[in-house]
C-alpha positions as CSV (number, residue, x, y, z in Angstrom):
1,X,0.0,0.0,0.0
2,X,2.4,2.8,1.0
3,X,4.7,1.6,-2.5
4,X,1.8,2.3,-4.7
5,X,1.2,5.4,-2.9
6,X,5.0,6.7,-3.7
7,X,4.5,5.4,-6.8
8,X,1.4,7.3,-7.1
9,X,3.0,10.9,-6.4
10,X,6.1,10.2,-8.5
11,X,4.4,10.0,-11.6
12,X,1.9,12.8,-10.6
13,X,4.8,14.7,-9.4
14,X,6.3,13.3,-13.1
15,X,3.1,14.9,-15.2
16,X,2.7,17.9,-12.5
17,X,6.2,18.7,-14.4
18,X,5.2,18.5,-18.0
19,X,1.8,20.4,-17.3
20,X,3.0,23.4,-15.6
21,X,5.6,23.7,-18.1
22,X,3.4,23.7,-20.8
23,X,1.1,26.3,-19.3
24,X,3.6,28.7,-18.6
25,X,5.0,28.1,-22.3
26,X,1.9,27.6,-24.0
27,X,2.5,24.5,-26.2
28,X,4.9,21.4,-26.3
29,X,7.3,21.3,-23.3
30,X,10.4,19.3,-21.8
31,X,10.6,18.2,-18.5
32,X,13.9,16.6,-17.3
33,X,15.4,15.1,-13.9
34,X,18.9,15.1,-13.0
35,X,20.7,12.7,-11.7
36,X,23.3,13.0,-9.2
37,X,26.0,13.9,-11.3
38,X,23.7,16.7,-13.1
39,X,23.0,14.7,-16.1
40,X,19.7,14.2,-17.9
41,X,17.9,10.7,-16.3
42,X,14.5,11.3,-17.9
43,X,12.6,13.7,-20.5
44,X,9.2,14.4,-20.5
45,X,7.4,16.3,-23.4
46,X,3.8,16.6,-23.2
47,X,1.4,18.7,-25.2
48,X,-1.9,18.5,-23.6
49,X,-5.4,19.3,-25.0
50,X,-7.3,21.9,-22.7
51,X,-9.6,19.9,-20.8
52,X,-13.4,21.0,-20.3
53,X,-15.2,20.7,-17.4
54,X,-19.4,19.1,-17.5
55,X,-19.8,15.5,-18.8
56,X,-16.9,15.0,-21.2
57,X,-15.0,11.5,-20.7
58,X,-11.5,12.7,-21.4
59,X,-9.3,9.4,-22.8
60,X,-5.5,10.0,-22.0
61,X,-3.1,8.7,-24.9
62,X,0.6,7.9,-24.1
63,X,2.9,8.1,-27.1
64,X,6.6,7.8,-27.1
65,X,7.2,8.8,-31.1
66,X,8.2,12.4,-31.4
67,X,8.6,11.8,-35.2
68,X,5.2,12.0,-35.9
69,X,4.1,14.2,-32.8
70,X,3.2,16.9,-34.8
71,X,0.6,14.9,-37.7
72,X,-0.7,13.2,-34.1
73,X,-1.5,16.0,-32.2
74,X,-3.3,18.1,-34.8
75,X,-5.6,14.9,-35.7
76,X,-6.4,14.8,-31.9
77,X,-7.5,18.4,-31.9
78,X,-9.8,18.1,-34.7
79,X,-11.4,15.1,-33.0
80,X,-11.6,17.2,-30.1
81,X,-13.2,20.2,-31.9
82,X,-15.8,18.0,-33.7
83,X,-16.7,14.6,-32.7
84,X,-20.1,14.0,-31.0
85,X,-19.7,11.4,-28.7
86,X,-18.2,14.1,-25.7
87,X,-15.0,12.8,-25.7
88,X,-12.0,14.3,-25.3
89,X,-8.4,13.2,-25.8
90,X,-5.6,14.1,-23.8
91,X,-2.1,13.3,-25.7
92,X,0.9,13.2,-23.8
93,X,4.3,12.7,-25.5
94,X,7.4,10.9,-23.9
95,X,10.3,10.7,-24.7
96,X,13.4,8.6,-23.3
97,X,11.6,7.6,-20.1
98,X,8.3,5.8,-21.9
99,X,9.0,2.5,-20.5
100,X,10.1,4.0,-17.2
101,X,6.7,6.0,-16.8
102,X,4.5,3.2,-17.4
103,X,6.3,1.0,-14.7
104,X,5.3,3.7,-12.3
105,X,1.9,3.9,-13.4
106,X,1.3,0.4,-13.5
107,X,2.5,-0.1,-10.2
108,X,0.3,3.3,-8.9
109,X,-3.0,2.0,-11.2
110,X,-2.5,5.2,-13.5
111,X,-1.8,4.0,-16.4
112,X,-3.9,5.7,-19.3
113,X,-6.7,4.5,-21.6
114,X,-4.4,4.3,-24.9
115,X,-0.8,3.8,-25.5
116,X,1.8,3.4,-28.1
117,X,2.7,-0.1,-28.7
118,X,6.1,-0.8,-27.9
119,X,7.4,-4.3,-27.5
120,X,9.3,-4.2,-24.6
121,X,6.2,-2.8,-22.4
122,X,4.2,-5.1,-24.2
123,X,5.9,-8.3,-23.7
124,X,6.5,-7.4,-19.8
125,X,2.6,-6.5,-19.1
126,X,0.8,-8.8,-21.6
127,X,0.2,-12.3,-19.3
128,X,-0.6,-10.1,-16.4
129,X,-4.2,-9.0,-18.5
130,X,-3.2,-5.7,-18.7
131,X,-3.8,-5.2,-22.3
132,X,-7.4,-5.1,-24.0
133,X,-8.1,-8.2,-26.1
134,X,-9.4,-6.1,-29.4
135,X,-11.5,-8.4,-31.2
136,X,-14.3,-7.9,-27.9
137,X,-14.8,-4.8,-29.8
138,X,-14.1,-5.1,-33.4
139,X,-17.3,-5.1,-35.8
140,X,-16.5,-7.7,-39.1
141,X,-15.6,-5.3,-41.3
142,X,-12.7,-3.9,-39.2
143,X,-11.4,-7.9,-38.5
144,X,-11.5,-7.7,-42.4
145,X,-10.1,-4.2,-43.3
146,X,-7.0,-5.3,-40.9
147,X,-7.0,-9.4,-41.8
148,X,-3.8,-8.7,-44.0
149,X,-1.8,-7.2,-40.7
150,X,-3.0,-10.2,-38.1
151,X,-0.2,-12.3,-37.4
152,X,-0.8,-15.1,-34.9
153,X,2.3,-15.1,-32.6
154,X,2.8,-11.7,-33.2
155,X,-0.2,-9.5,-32.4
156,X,-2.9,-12.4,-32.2
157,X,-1.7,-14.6,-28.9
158,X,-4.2,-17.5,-28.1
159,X,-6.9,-16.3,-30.0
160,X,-6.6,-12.8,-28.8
161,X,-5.5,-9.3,-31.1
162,X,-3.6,-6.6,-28.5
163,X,-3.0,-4.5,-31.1
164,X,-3.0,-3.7,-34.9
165,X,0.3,-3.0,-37.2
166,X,-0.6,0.1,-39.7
167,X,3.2,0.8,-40.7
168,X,6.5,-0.9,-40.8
169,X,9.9,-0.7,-39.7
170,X,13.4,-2.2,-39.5
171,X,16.5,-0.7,-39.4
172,X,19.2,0.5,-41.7
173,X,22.8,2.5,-41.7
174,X,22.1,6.1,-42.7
175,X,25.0,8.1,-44.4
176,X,25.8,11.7,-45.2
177,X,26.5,11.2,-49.4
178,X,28.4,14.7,-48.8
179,X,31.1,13.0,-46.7
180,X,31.3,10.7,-48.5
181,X,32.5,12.6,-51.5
182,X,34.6,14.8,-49.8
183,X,36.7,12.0,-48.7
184,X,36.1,10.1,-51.5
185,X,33.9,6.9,-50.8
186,X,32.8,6.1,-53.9
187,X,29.6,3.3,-52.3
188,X,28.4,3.2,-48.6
189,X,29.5,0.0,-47.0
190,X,28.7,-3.4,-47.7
191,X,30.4,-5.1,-45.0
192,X,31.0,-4.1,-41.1
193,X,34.6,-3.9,-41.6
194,X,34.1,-1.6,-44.8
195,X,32.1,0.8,-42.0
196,X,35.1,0.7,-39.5
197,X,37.4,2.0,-42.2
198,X,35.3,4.3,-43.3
199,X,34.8,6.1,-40.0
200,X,38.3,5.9,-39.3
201,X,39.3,7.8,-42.6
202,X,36.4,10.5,-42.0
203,X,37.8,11.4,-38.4
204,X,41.3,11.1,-39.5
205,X,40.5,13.8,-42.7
206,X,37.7,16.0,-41.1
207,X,37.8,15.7,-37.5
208,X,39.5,18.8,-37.1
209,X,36.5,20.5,-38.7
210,X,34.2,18.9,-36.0
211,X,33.0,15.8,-38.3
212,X,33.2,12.2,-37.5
213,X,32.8,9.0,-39.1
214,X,30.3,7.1,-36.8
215,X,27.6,7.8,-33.8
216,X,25.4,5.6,-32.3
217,X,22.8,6.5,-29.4
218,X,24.9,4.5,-26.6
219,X,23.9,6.6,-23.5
220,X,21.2,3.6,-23.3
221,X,23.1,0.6,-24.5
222,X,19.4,-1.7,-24.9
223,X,18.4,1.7,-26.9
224,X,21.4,1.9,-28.9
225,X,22.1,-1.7,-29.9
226,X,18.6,-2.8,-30.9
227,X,18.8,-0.5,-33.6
228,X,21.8,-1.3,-34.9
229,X,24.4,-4.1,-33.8
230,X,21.4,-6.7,-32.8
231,X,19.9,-6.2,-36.3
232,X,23.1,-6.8,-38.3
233,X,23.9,-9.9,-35.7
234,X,20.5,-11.4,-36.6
235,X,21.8,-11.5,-40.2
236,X,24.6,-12.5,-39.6
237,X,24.1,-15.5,-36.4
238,X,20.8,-16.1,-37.7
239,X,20.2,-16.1,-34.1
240,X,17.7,-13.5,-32.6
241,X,18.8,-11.8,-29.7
242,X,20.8,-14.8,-29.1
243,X,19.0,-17.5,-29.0
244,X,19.0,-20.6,-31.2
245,X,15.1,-21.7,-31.7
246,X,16.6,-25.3,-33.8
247,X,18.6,-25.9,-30.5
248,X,16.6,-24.6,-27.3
249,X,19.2,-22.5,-26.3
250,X,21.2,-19.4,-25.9
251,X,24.7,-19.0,-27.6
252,X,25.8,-14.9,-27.8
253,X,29.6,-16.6,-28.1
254,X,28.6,-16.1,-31.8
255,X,28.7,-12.3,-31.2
256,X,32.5,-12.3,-30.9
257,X,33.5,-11.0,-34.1
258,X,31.1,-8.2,-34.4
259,X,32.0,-6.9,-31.0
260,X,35.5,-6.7,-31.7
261,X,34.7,-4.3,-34.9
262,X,31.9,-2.4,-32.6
263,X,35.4,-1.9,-29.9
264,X,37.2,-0.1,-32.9
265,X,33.9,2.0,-34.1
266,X,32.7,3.5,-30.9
267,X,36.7,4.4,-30.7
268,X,38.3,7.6,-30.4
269,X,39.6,6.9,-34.1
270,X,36.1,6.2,-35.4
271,X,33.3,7.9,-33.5
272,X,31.6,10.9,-32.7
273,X,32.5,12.3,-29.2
274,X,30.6,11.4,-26.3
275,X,28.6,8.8,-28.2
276,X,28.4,6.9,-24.8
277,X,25.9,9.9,-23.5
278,X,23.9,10.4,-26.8
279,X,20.4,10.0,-27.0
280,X,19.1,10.0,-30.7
281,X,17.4,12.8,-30.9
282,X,20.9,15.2,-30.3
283,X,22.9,12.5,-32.8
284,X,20.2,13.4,-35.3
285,X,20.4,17.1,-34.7
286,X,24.6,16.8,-35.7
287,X,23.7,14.2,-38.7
288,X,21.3,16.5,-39.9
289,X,24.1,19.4,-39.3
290,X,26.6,17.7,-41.6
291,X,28.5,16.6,-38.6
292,X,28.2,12.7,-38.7
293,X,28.7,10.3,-41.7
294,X,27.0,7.3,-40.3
295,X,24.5,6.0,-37.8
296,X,21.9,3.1,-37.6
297,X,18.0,3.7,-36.6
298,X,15.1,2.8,-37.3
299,X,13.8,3.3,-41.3
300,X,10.0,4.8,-40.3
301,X,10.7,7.5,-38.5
302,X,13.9,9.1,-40.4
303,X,12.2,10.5,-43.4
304,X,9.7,12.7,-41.0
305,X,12.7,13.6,-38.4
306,X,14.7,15.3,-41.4
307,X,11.5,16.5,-43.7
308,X,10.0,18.5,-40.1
309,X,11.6,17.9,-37.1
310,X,15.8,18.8,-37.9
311,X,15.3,19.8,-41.4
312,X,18.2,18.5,-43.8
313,X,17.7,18.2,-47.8
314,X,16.6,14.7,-49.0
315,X,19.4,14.8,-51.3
316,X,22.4,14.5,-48.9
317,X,21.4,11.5,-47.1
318,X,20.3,8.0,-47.6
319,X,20.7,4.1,-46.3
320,X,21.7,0.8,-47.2
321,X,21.2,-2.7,-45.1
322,X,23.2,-3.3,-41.9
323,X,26.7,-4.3,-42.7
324,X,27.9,-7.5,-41.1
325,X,30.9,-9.0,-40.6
326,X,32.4,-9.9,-44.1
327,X,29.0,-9.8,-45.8
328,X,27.9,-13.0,-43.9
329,X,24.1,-13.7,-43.9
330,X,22.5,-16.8,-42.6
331,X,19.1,-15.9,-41.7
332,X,16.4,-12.7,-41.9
333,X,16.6,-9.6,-39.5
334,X,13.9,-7.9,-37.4
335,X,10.9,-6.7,-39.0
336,X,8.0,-4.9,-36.9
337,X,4.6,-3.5,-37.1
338,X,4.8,0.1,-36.1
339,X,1.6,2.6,-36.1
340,X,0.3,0.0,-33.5
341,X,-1.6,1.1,-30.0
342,X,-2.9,-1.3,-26.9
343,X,-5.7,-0.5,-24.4
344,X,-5.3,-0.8,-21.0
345,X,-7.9,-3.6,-20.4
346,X,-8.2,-2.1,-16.9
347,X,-9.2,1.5,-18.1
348,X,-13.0,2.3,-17.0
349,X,-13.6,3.9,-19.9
350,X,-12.1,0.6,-22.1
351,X,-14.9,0.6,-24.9
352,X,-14.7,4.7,-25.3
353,X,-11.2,4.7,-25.7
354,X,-11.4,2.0,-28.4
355,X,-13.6,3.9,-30.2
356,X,-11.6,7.3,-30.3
357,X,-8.4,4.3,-31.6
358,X,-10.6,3.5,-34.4
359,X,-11.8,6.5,-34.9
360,X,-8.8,9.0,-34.7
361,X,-5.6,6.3,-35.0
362,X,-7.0,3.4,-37.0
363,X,-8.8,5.5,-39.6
364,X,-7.8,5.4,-43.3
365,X,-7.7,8.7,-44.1
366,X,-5.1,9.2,-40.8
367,X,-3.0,6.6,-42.3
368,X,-3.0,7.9,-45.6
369,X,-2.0,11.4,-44.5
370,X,1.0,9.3,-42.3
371,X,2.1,7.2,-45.0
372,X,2.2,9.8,-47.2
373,X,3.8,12.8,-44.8
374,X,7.0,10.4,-44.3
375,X,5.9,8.8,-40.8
376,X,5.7,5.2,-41.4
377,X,5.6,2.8,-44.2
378,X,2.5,1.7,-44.7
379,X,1.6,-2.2,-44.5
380,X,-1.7,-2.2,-45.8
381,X,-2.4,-2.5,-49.6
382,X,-6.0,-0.4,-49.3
383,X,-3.6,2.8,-48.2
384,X,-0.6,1.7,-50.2
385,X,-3.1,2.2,-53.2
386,X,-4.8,5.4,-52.1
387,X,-1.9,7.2,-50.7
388,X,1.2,9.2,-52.7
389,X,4.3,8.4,-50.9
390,X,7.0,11.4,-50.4
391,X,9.9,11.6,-52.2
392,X,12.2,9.5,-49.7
393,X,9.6,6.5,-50.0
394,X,10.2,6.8,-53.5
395,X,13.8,7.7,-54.4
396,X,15.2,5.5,-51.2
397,X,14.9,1.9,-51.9
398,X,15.9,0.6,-48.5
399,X,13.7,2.7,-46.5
400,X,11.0,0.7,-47.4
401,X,10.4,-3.2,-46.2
402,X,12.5,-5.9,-48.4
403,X,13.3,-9.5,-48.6
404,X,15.9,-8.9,-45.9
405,X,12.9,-8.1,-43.7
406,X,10.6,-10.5,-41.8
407,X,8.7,-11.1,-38.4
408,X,10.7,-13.0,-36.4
409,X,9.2,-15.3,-33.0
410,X,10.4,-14.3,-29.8
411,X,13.1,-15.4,-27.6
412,X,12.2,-16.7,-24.4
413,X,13.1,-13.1,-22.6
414,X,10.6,-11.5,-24.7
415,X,7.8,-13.7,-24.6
416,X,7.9,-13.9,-21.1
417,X,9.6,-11.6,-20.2
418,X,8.6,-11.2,-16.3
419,X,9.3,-14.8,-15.8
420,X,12.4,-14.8,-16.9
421,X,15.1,-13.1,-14.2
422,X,19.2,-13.0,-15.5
423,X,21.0,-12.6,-12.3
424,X,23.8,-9.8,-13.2
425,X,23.7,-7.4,-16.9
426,X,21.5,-7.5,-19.2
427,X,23.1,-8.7,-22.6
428,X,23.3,-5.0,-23.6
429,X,24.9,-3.6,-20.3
430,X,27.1,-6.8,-21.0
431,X,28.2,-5.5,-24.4
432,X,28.7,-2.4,-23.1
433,X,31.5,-3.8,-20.9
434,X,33.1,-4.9,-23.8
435,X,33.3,-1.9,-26.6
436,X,33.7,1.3,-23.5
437,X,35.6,-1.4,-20.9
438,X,38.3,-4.3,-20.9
439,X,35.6,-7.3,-20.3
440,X,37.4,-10.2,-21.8
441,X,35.2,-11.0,-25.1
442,X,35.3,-14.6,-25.2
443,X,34.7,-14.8,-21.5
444,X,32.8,-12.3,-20.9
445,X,30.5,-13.6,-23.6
446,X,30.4,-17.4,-22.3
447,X,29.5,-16.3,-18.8
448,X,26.4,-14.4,-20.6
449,X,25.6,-17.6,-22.5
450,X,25.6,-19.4,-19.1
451,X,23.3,-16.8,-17.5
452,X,20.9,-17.0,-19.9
453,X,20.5,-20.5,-20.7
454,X,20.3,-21.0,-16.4
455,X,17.6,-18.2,-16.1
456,X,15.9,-20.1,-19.1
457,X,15.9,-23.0,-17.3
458,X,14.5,-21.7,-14.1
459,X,11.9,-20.1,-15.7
460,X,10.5,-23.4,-16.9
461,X,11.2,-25.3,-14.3
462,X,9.0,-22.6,-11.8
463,X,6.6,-23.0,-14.2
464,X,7.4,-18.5,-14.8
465,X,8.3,-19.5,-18.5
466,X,7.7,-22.4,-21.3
467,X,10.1,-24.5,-23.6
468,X,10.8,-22.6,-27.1
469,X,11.7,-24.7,-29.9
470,X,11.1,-24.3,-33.4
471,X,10.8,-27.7,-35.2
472,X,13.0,-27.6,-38.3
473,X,13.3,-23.7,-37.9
474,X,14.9,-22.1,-40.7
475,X,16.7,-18.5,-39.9
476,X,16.5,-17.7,-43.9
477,X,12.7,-18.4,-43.4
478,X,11.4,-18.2,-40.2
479,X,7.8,-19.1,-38.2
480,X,7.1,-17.6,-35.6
481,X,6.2,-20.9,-34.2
């Protein structure tokens, strides 16, 4: 009782923040907390609708894409200017603290009506019921408008949909084509060694005009390398996240050779300064500044963050695939439904709040206007038709989904993720003790392997977590089970 009572003024303390900052400055806000040593721990930006006082239900939304904040936001307020059913929406944007804030209000029973889908919440909070089953309110034609983007194992889990794919996304390595040229890289790299020497020959020629070869977001190392290094090792390990569906089994021993490349580019000789505190959206304000040649993110929301939010011209920038090491591929990387939202099944106002989704957020004419303002590829041939893609979508081939591209099943720390406990770090905070320490790699990533498999283990045997085995799973073509 007293915990969920902290917890309960901590995140009202949390929004108390964002609110009065936004009154005082009249539209979208940041909030931060310091930590002990004065550096950023967690942003907040909100923009809230005015709410109005009588019989309106207001539905709070919880989004962590600032990408499309904008497009969002001004859909929101014409719902909330026009629609009939005396409902208003109350959007709230985070930022680097998403996950963090919806721990809190979990554990405080604040959590709001709607929120972006993200898969790390999801997986955590999904076998605890928190998330509305969506086909208790879905009429047949919606089940048929969305059949194409209903993948059981994915979003459908024993008969039940928690939420609904719109756009896609993977990720890719983005590089400046001015850089390039000026230190005369004729192609953008095909392998991950072909990256290392680039970066290394863009700080050695232009460092001392502040420009660098490589940046990655590393000040969260889970943030950083699922974006980038875990995609190209899926490629290359045909492993996801590690694990070995064919055998039962976690093996990140096979990471080896792409660490030891990852050591060099996060180096003083390769990378941009202080990668190790930058969060993405400050690495994108430098890339769009001409500072940076290369980074890895996500392919959805780059055309929108350099068409509105750190405007750069569509000519000097474009990506390729993940390099790995020597060009080796043995299976498909991470594909995954983006656009997508989940109701808190817990929510009084559950069967409102799904209307203003399928009203507002699930509405063709929304998805159009995303699709085409550079948001989000869509996924769904009926807006694929309709819409007229920008000029990214069109001219930039690997922006879009490819072959390269698939939905992959989940490791047993993602689909049950609660049940699951690694005693020690996480395999991201372990990589990080290899590329910015002097962990051992061959050790260092044994004793991970060992961790892994034993927390595995435990997890089925206390009954916390299931067997995961893919009979005659093939990495180049997957099932997700």
């Amino acid at each position: 009782m007293r915990l969920k009572k902290i917890m309960g003024i901590t995140l009202a303390l949390l929004m108390m923040t964002g609110s009065l900052a936004g009154c005082s400055g009249g539209g979208e806000t940041n909030a931060t907390a310091a930590s002990q040593g004065g550096e950023t721990t967690a942003q907040v930006e909100t923009k809230q609708t005015e709410t109005t006082s009588g019989e309106k239900t207001v539905i709070n939304v919880w989004s962590k894409d600032r990408h499309d904040a904008t497009y969002a936001q001004a859909k929101v307020d014409e719902y909330n200017a026009n629609n009939a059913d005396n409902i208003q929406i109350n959007y709230q944007l985070y930022t680097d603290n998403y996950v963090q804030a919806i721990d809190m209000a979990v554990q405080s029973g604040e959590l709001p009506d709607i929120l972006v889908q993200q898969d790390q919440m999801f997986d955590k909070y999904v076998n605890q019921g928190q998330w509305a089953n969506l086909y208790d309110y879905m009429d047949e034609d919606m089940k048929s408008y969305f059949k194409s983007v209903i993948f059981p194992g994915y979003n459908e889990l024993d008969g039940k949909l928690y939420f609904i794919p719109t756009t896609g996304s993977t990720c890719r390595l983005f590089y400046n084509k001015e850089i390039f040229q000026r230190v005369g890289i004729a192609e953008p790299p095909k392998i991950l060694e072909e990256v290392v020497e680039d970066a290394r020959l863009i700080n050695s020629e232009l460092s001392k005009e502040g420009i660098y070869g490589f940046a990655e977001n590393m000040k969260s190392a889970s943030s950083g390398l699922q974006r980038s290094m875990c995609i190209g090792l899926e490629r290359e390990t045909g492993l996801v996240r590690g694990y070995d569906f064919v055998k039962g089994e976690y093996d990140f021993t096979q990471w080896a050779d792409t660490l030891k490349l990852w050591k060099e580019l996060l180096s003083d000789e390769c990378a941009f300064p202080g990668c190790e505190s930058l969060d993405i959206d400050p690495l994108r304000t430098q890339f769009a500044a001409g500072k940076i040649g290369m980074y890895m993110s996500y392919s959805h929301a780059e055309p929108g963050v350099y068409k509105n939010q750190f405007p750069m011209d569509s000519s000097k920038w474009d990506c390729v695939p993940i390099p790995t090491v020597g060009g080796k591929v043995a299976g498909k990387q991470y594909f995954t439904g983006t656009g997508s939202y989940v109701i808190n099944a817990k929510s009084p106002n559950a069967e409102k709040a799904f209307k203003v989704y399928k009203d507002v957020f699930a509405n063709e004419d929304y998805l159009k206007g995303y699709y085409e303002g550079g948001f989000g590829v869509s996924i769904l041939q009926s807006v694929i038709d309709k819409a007229k893609p920008g000029e990214d979508f069109q001219k930039k081939e690997w922006l879009l989904i490819s072959d390269l591209d698939t939905l992959l099943p989940k490791p047993p720390h993602s689909a049950f993720a609660s049940g699951m406990v690694v005693e020690g770090e996480d395999m991201y905070k372990t990589c990080e003790s290899i590329y910015y320490g002097d962990a051992d790699i061959e050790s260092t990533l044994k004793d991970l392997t060992e961790r892994y498999n034993k927390a595995y283990k435990e997890a089925i045997k206390n009954g916390t977590g299931h067997e995961i085995r893919i009979e005659n799973y093939d990495p180049m073509n997957p099932t997700l089970k």
